[in-house]
C-alpha positions as CSV (number, residue, x, y, z in Angstrom):
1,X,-3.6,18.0,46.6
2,X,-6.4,17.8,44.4
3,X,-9.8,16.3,45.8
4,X,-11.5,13.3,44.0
5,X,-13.8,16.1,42.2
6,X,-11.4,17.8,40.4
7,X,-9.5,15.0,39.8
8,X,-12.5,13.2,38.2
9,X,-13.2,16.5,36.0
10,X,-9.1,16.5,35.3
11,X,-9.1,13.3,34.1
12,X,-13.0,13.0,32.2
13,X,-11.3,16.5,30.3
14,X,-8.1,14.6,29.3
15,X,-9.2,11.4,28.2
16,X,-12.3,12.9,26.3
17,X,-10.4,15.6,24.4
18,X,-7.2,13.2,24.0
19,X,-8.7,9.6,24.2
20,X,-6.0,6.9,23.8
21,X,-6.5,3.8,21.8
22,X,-9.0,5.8,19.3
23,X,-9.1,4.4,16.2
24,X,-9.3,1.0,13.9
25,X,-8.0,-2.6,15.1
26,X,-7.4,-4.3,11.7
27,X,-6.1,-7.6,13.0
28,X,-9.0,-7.2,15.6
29,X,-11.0,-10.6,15.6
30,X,-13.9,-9.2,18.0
31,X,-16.0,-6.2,17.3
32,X,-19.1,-4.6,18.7
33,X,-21.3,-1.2,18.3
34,X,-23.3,0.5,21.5
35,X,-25.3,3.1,20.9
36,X,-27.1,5.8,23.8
37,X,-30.0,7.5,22.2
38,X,-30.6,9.5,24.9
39,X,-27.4,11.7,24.1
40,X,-26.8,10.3,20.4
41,X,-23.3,8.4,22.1
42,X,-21.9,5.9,19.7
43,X,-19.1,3.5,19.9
44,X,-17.4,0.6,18.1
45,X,-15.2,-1.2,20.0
46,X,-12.3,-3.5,18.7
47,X,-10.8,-6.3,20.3
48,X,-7.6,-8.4,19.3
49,X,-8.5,-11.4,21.7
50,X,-5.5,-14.6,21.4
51,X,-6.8,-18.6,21.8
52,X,-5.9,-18.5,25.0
53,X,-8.8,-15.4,26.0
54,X,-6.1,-12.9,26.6
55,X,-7.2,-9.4,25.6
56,X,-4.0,-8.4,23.2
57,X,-5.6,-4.7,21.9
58,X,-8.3,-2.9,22.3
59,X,-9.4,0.0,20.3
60,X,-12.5,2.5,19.7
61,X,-14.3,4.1,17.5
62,X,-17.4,6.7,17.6
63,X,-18.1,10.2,18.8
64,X,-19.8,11.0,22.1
65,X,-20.0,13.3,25.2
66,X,-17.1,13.6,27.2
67,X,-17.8,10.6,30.0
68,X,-18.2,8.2,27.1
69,X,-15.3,8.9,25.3
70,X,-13.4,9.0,28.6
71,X,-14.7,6.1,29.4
72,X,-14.1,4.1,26.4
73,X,-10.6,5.1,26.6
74,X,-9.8,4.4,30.4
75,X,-11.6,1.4,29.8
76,X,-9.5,-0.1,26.5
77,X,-6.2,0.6,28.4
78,X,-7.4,-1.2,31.6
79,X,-8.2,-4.2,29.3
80,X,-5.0,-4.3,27.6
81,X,-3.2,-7.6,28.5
82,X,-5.8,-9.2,30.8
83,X,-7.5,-12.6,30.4
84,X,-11.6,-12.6,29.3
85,X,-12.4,-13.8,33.2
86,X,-10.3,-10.5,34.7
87,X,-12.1,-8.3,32.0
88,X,-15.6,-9.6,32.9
89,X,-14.3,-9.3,36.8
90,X,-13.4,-5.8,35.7
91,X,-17.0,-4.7,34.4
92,X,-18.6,-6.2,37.2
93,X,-16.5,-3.8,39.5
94,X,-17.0,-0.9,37.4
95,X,-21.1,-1.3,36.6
96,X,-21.0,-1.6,40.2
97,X,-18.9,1.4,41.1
98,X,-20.5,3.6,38.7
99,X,-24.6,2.2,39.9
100,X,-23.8,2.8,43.7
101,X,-24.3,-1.3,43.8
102,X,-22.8,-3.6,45.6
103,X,-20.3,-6.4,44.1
104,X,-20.7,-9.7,46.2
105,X,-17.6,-10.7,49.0
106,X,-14.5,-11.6,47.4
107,X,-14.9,-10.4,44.1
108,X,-13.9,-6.9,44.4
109,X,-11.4,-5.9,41.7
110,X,-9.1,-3.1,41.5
111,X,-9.8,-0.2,39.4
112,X,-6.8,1.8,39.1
113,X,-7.5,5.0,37.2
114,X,-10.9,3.6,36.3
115,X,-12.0,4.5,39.8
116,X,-12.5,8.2,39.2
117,X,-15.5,7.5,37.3
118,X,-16.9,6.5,40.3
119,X,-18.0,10.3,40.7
120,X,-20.5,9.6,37.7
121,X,-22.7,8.4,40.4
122,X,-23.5,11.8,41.2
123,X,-25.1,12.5,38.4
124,X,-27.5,9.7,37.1
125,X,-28.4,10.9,33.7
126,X,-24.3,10.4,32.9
127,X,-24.3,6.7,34.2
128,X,-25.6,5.3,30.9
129,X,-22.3,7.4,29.2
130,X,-19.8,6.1,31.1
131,X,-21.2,2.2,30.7
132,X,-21.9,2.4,26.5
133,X,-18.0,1.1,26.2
134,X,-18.2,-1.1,29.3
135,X,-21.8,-3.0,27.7
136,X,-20.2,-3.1,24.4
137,X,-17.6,-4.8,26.0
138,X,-19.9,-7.5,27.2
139,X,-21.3,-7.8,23.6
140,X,-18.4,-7.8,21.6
141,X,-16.8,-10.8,24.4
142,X,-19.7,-12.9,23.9
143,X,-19.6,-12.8,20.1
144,X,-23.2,-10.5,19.9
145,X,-23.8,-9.1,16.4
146,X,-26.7,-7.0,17.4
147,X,-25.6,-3.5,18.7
148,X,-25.7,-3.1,22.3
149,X,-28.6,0.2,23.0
150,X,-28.6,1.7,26.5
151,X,-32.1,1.6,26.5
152,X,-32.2,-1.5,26.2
């Protein structure tokens, strides 16, 4: 049985060389860029979002390192098919697992596959890659035209 090491490489390889929901949304009716100078990372993230704040599709665009685009596209199927309150729930959990911070009682959320990004944490220069999607996220839910920056 692998260990969470290899299983985290496995699955950063897989999802950054085939990343799943890559590509335009043209019925999308949210959209955000995030951009990590640091690396040159850069991401445009589509959302189809219904009335009732239920995340329909979600799809990316942009070219980046490994973690990022592995990210992006763990990230877009996790939010497939929840409501705007579970995907903010979900980036709490994440921001948290991949900082090493705490997420207050009561509000932990489970990751699924999302948790083997949780090995990010062990090296710190990579946490800014594997958030770009999650912060563009945030921008793109709350209607923000500016592009989200990482060093921001």
């Amino acid at each position: 049985m692998p260990d969470l090491r290899e299983l985290y490489q496995e699955m950063i390889v897989d999802h950054g060389r085939h990343p799943r929901n890559f590509g335009p949304l043209p019925e999308a009716n949210r959209h955000a860029e995030g951009f990590n100078p640091l690396c040159g990372d850069q991401l445009a993230l589509h959302l189809k979002l219904r009335d009732d704040g239920l995340i329909e599709d979600a799809r990316f665009e942009g070219s980046g390192c490994a973690i990022s685009t592995a990210s992006a596209s763990l990230m877009t199927e996790a939010l497939k098919g929840r409501s705007r309150e579970e995907a903010e729930a979900l980036f709490a959990a994440f921001h948290a697992l991949v900082t090493g911070e705490s997420v207050g009682p009561g509000s932990a959320v489970p990751l699924g596959k999302l948790a083997v990004l949780g090995g990010v944490t062990q090296f710190p220069t990579r946490v800014k890659c594997a958030t770009l999607a999650w912060h563009t996220l945030q921008a793109a839910l709350h209607g923000e035209t500016r592009p989200v920056s990482t060093e921001d």
